[in-house]
Backbone as CSV, one residue per row, in Angstrom:
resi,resn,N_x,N_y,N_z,CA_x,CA_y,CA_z,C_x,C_y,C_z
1,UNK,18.252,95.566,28.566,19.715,95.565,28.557,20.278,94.278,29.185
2,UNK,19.789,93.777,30.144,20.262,92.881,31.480,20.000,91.784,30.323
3,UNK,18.677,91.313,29.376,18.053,90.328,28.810,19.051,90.570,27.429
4,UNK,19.278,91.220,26.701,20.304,90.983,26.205,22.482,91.067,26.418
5,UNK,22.384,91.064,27.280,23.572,91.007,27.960,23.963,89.611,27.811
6,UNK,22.585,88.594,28.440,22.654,87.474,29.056,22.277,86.684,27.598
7,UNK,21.821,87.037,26.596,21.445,86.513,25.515,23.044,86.143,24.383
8,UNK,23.724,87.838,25.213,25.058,87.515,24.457,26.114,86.398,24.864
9,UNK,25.845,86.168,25.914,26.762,85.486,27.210,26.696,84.112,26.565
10,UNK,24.870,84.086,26.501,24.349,82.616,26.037,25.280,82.314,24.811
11,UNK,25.124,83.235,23.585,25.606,82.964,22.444,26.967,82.465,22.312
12,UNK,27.654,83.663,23.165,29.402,83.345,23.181,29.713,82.153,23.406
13,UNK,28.912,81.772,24.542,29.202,80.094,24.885,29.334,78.889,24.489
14,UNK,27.439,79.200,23.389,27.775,78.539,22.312,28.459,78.292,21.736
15,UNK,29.125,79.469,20.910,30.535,79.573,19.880,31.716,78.594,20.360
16,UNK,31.947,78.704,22.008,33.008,78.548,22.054,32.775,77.121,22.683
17,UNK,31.740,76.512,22.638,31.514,74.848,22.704,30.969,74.201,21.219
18,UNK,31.244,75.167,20.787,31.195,74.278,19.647,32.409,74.203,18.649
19,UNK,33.392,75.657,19.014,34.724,75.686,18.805,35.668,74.315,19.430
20,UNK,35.318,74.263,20.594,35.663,73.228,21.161,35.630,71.813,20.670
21,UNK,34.540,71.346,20.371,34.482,70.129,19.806,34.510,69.849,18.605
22,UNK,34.611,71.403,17.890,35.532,70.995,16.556,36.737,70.942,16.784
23,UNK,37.632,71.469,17.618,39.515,71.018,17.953,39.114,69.689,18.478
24,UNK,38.232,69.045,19.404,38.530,67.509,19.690,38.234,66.651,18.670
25,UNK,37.476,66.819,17.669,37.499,66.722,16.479,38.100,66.306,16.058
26,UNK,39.037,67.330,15.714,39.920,67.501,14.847,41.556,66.901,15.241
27,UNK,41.454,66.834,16.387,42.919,66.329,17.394,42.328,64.845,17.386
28,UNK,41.248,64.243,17.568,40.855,62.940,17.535,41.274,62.502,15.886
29,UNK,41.395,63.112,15.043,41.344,62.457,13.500,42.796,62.359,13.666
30,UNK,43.624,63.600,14.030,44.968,63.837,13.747,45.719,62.702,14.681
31,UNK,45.060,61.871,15.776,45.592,60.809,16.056,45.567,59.871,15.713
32,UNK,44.219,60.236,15.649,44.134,58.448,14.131,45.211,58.208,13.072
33,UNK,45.510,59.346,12.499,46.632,59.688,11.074,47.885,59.122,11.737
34,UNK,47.903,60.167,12.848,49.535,60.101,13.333,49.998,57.980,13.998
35,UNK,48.580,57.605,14.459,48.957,56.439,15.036,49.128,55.489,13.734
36,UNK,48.223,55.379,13.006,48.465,55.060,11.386,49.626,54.816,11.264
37,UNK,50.164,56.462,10.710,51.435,56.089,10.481,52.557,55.672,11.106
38,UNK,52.656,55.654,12.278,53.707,54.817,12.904,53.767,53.795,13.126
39,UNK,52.235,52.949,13.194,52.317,51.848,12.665,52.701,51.123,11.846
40,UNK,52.310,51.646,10.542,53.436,51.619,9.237,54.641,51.617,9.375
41,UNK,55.255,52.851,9.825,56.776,52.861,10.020,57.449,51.375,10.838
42,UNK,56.171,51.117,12.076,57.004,49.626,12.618,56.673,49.141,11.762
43,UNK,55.538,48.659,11.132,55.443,47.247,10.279,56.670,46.970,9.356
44,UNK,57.149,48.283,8.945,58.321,48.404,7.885,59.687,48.086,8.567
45,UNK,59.800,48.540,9.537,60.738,47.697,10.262,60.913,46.277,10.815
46,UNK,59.473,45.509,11.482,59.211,44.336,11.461,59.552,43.592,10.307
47,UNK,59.252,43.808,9.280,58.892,43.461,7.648,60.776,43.612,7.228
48,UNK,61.448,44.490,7.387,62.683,44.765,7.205,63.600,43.024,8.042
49,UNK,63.314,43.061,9.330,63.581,42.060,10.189,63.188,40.594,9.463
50,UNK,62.620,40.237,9.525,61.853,39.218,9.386,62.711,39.229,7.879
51,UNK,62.850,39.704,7.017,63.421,39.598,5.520,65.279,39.113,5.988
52,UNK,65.352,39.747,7.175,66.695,39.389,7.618,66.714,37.994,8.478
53,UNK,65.812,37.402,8.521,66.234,36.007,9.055,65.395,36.110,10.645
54,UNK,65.073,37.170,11.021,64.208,37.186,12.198,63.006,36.393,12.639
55,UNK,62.299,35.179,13.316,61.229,35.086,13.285,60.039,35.766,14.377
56,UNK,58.938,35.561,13.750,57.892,36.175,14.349,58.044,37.973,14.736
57,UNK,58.583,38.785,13.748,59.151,39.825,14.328,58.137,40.598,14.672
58,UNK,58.401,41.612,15.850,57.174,41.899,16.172,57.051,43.117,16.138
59,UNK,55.602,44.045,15.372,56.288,46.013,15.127,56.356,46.447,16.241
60,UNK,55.395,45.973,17.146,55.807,46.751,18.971,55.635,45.507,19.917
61,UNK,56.374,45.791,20.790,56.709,44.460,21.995,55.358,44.042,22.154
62,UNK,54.370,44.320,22.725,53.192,43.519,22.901,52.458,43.383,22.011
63,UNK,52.576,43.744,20.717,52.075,43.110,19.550,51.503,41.281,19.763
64,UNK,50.624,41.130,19.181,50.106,39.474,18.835,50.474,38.993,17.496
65,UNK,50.216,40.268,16.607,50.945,39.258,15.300,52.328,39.733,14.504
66,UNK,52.229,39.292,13.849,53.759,40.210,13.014,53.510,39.356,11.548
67,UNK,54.339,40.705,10.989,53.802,40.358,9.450,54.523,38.697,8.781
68,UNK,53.745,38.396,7.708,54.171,37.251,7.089,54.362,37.410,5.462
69,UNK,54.157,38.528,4.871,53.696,38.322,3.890,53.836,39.520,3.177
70,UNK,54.035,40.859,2.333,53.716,41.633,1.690,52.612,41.599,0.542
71,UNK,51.833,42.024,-0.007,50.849,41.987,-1.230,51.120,43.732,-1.612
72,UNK,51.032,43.415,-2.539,51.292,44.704,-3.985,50.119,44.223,-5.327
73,UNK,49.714,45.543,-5.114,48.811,45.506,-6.678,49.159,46.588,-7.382
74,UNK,50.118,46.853,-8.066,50.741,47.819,-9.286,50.319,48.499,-9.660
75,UNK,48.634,48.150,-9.965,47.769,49.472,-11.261,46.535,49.975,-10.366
76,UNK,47.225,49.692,-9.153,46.184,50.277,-7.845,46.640,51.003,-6.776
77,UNK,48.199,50.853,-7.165,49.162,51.546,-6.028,48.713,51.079,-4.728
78,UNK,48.648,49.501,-4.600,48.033,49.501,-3.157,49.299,48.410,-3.054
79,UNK,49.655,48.824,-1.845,51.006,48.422,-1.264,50.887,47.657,0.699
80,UNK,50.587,46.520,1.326,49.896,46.128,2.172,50.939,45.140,2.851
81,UNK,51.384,44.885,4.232,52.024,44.062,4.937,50.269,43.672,5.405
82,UNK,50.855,41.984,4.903,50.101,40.932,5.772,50.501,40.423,6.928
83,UNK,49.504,40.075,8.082,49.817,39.810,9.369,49.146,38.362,9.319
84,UNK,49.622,37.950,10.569,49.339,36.629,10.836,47.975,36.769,12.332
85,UNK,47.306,35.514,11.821,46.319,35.702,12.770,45.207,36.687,12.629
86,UNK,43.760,36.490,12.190,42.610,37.071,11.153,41.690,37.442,12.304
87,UNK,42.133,38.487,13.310,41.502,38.861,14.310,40.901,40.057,14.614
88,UNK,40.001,40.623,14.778,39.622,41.939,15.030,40.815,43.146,15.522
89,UNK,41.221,42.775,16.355,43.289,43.203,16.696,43.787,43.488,15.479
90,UNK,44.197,42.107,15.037,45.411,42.754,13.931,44.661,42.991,12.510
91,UNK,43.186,43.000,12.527,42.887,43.966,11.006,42.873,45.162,11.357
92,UNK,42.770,45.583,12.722,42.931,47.175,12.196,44.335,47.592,11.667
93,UNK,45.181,46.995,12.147,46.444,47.224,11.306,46.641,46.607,9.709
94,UNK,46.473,46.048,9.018,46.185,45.281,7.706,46.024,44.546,7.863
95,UNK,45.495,43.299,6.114,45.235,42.361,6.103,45.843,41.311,6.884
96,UNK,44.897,40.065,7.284,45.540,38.698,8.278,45.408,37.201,6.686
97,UNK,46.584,36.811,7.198,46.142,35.668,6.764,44.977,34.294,7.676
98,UNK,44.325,34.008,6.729,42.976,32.885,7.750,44.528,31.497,8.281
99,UNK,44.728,31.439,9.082,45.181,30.321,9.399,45.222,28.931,9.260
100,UNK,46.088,28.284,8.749,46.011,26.353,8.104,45.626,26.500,6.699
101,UNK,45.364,27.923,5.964,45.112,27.419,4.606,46.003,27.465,3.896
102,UNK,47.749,27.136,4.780,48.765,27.165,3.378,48.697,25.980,2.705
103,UNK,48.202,24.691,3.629,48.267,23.579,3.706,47.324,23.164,2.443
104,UNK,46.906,24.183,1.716,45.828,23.666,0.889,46.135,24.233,-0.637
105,UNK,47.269,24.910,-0.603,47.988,25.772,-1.707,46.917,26.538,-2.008
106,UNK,46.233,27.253,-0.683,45.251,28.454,-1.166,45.274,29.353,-0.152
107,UNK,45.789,30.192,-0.366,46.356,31.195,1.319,44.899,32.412,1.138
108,UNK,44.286,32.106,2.360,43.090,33.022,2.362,43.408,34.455,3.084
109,UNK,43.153,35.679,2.300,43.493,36.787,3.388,42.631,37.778,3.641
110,UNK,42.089,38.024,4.946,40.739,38.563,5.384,41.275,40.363,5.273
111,UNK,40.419,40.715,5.341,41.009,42.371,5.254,39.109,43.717,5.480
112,UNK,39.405,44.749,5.767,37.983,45.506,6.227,38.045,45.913,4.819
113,UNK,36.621,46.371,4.912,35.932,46.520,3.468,36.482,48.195,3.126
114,UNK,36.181,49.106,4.279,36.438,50.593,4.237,37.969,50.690,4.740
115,UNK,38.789,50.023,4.863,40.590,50.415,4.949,41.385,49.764,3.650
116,UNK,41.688,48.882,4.511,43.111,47.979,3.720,42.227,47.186,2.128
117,UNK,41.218,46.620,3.092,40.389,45.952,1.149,39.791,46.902,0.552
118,UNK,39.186,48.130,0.789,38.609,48.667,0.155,38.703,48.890,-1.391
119,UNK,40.134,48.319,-2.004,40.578,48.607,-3.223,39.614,46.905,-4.123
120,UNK,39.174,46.457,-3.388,38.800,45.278,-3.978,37.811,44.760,-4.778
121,UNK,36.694,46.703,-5.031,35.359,46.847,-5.748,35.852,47.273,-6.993
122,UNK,37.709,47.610,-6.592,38.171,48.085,-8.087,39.458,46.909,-8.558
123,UNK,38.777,46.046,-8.378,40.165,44.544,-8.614,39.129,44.202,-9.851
124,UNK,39.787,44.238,-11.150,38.851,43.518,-12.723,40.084,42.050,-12.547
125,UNK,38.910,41.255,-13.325,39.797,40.007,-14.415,40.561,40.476,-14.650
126,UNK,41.628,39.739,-14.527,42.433,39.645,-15.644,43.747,40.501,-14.469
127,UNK,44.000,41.536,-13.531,44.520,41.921,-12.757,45.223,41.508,-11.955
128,UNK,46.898,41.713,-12.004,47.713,40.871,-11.374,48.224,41.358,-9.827
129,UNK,48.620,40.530,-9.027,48.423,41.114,-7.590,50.069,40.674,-7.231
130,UNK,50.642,40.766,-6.204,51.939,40.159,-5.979,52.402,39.958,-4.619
131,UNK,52.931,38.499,-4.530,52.670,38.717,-2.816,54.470,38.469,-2.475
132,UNK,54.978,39.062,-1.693,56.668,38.279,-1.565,56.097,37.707,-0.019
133,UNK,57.129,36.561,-0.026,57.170,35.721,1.348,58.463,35.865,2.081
134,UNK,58.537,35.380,3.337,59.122,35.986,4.397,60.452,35.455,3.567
135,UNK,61.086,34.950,2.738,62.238,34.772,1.938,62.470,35.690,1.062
136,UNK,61.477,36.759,1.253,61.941,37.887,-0.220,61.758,37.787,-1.794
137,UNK,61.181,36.326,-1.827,60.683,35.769,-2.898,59.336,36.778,-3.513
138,UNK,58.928,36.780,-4.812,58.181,37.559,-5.430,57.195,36.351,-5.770
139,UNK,56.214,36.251,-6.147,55.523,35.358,-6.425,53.965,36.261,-7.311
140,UNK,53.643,36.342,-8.719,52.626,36.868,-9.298,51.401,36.007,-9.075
141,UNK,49.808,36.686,-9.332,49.201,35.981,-9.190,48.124,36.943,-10.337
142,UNK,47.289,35.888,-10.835,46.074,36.728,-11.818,44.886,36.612,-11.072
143,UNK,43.967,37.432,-11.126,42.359,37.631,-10.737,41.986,36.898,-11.592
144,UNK,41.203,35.548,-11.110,40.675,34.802,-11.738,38.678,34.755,-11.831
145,UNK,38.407,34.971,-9.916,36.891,35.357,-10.242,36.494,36.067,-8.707
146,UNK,35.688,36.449,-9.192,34.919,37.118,-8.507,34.130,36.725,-7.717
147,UNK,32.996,36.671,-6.150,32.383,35.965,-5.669,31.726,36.547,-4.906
148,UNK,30.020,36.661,-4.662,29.772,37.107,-3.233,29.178,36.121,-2.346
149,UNK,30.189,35.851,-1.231,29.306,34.039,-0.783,28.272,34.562,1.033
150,UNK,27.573,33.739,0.877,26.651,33.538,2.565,26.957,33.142,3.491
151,UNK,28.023,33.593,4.458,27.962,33.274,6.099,27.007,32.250,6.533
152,UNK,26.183,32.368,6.219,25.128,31.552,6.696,25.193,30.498,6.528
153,UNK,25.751,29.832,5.364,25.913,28.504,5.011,26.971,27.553,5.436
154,UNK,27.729,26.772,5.670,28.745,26.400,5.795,29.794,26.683,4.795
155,UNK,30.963,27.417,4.570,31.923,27.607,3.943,33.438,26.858,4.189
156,UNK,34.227,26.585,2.970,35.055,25.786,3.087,36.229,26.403,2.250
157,UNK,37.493,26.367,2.725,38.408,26.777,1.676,39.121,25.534,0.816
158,UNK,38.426,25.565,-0.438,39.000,24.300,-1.326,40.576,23.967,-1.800
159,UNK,40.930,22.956,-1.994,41.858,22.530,-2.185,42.706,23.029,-3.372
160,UNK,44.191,23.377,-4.045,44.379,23.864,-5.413,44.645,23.049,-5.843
161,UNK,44.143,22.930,-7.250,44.200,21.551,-8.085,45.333,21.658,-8.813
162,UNK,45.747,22.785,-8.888,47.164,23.054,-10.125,48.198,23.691,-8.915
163,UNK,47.962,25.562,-9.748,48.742,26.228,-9.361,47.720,26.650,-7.941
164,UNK,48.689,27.314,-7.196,48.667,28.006,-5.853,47.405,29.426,-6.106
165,UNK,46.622,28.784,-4.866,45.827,30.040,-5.322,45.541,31.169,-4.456
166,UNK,45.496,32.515,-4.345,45.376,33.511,-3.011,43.845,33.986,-2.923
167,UNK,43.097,34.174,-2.372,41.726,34.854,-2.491,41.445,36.177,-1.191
168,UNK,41.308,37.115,-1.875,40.674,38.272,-0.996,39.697,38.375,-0.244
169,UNK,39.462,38.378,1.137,37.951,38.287,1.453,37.789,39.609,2.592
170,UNK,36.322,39.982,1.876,36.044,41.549,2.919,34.437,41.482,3.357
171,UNK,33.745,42.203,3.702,32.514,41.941,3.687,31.809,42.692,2.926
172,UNK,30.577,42.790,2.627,29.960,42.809,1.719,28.215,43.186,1.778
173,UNK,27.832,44.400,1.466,28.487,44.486,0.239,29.182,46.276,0.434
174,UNK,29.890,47.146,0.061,30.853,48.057,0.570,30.112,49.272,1.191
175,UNK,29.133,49.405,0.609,28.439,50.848,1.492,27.778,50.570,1.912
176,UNK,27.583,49.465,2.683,26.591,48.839,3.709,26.432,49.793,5.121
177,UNK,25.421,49.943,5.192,25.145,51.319,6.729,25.592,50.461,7.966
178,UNK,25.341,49.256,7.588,25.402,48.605,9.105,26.372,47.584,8.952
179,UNK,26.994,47.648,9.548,28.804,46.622,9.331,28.051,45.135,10.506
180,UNK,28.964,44.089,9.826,28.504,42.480,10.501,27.632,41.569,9.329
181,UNK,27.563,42.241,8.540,26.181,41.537,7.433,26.525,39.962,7.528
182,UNK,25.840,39.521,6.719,26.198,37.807,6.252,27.158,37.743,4.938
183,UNK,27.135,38.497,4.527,27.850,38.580,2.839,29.182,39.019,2.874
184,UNK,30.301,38.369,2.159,31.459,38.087,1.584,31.781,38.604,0.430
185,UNK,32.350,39.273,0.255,33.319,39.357,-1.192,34.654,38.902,-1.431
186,UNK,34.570,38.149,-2.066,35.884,36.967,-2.575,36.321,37.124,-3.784
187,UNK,37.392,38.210,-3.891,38.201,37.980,-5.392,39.494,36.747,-5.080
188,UNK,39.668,36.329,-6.007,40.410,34.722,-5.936,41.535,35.199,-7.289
189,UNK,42.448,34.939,-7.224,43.351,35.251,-8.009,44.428,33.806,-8.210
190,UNK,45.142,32.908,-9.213,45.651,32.486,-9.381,47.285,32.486,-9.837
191,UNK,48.493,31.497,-9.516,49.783,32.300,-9.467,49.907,31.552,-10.949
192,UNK,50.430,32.697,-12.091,50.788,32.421,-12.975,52.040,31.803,-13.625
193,UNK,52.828,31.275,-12.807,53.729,29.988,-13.092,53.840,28.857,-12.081
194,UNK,53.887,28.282,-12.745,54.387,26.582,-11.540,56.135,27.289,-11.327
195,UNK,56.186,26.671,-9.700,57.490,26.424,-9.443,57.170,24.809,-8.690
196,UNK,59.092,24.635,-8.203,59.299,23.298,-7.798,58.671,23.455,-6.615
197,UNK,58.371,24.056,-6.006,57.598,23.780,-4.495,55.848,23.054,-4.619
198,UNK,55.577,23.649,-5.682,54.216,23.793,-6.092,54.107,22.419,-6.367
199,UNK,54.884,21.475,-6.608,54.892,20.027,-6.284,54.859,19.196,-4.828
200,UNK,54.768,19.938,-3.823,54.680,19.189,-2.902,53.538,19.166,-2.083
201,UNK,53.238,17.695,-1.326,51.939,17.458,-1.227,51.536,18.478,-0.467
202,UNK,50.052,18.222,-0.485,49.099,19.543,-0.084,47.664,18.890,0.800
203,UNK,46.939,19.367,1.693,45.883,18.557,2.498,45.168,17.804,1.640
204,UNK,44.946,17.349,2.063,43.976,16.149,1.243,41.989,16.627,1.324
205,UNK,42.054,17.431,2.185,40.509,17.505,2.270,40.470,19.213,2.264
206,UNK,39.509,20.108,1.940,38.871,21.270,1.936,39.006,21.675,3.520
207,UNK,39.619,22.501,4.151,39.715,23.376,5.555,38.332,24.112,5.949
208,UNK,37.785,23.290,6.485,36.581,24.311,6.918,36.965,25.605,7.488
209,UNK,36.542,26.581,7.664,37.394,27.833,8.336,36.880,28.876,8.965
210,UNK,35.750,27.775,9.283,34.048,28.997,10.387,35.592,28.873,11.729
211,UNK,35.857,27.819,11.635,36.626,28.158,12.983,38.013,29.467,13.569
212,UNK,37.937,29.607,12.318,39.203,30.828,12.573,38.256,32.790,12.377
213,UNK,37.414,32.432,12.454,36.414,34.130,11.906,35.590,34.564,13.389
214,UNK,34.959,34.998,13.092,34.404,36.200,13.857,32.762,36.329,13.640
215,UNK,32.330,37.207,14.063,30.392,37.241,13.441,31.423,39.161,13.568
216,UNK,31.991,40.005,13.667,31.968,40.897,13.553,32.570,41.621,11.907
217,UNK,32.241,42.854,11.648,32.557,43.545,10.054,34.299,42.672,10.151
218,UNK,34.709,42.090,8.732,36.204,41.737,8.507,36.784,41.060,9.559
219,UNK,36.109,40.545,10.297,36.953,39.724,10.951,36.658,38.192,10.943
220,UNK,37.914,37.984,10.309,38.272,36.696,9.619,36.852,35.993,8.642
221,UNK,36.237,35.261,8.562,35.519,34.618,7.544,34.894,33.602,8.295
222,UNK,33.544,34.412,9.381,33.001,33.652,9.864,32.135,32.821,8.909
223,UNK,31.634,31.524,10.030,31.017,30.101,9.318,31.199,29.892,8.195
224,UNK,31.935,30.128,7.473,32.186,29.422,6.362,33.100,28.813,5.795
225,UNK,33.166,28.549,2.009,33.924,27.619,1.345,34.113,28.629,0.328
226,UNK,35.288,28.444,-0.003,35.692,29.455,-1.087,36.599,28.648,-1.939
């Protein structure tokens, strides 16, 4: 009697530690969601600001970056405020732009493979992307190619010879068990009209851009040319 008494005691306990750490569980996810989205809600207000003439607006006071940029892909429903500064920090909130590559009419934007890029194993040829700038301006762009490049090597972001070009970069390759690899995925997309800006001069040499990345998963585009 005494030996099962104590057998039940044992059991109940069980139940109710393991009840337990399914509610922390489950209250741990539901903060993740809930912090998510209010993040969003500031970025949308930052993003609101900044369209009004604001600079550097920021979604919460001690924020480091603030958005620069919107990107929209239409037939993917993926809808994304870009931030400034390609740092482990501000990708968990969305994509960063790599820094100094406006100067090259090729704006590089780093993003994690399992959040904000994840849509990027489903980006085909031929697929148009859309980015507006802190003027509210719309600007289209086409998927031009595809790429998986090596960390390992020296990488460079090249110069645009025509039109303005944007390129996606995440790591690689997406269901990788172990996040940090050496490998890149680079969809590169081109803007499908010239405007008058698109005439003015642009760097003269390829931006190396090991200097703005990381050795960690999506953050920024360590050692490396795209």
């Amino acid at each position: 009697m005494v030996r099962a008494f104590t057998l039940n005691r044992f059991l109940l306990g069980l139940a109710l530690l393991s009840l337990a750490l399914g509610l922390w569980q489950l209250g741990g996810a539901a903060a993740i969601h809930a912090k998510a989205w209010l993040a969003q809600r500031l970025l949308d207000r930052a993003w609101a600001a900044t369209l009004a003439g604001e600079a550097e607006a920021k979604p919460w006071p001690w924020a480091d970056t603030w958005p620069v940029a919107r990107l929209q892909v239409p037939e993917l429903d993926v809808d994304l405020y870009v931030l400034a500064g390609a740092s482990g920090r501000t990708l968990a909130f969305g994509p960063a732009v790599v820094p100094g590559t406006e100067i090259l009419g090729h704006r590089i934007l780093s993003g994690h493979r399992d959040t904000h890029f994840a849509f990027l194993r489903e980006l085909a040829a031929g697929s148009r992307l859309r980015l507006q700038d802190d003027q509210g301006r719309w600007r289209d762009f086409t998927v031009r190619a595809h790429e998986v490049i090596d960390v390992r090597h020296p990488v460079f972001a090249r110069h645009a010879a025509a039109l303005p070009l944007v390129s996606l970069v995440t790591c690689y390759p997406f269901d990788a068990v172990m996040p940090g690899g050496p490998l890149r995925y680079v969809v590169t997309a081109e803007a499908v009209a010239a405007t008058a800006e698109d005439t003015a001069p642009r760097g003269e040499a390829a931006l190396i851009i090991n200097q703005f990345g990381g050795t960690k998963d999506g953050e920024g585009i360590p050692d490396g040319s795209l």
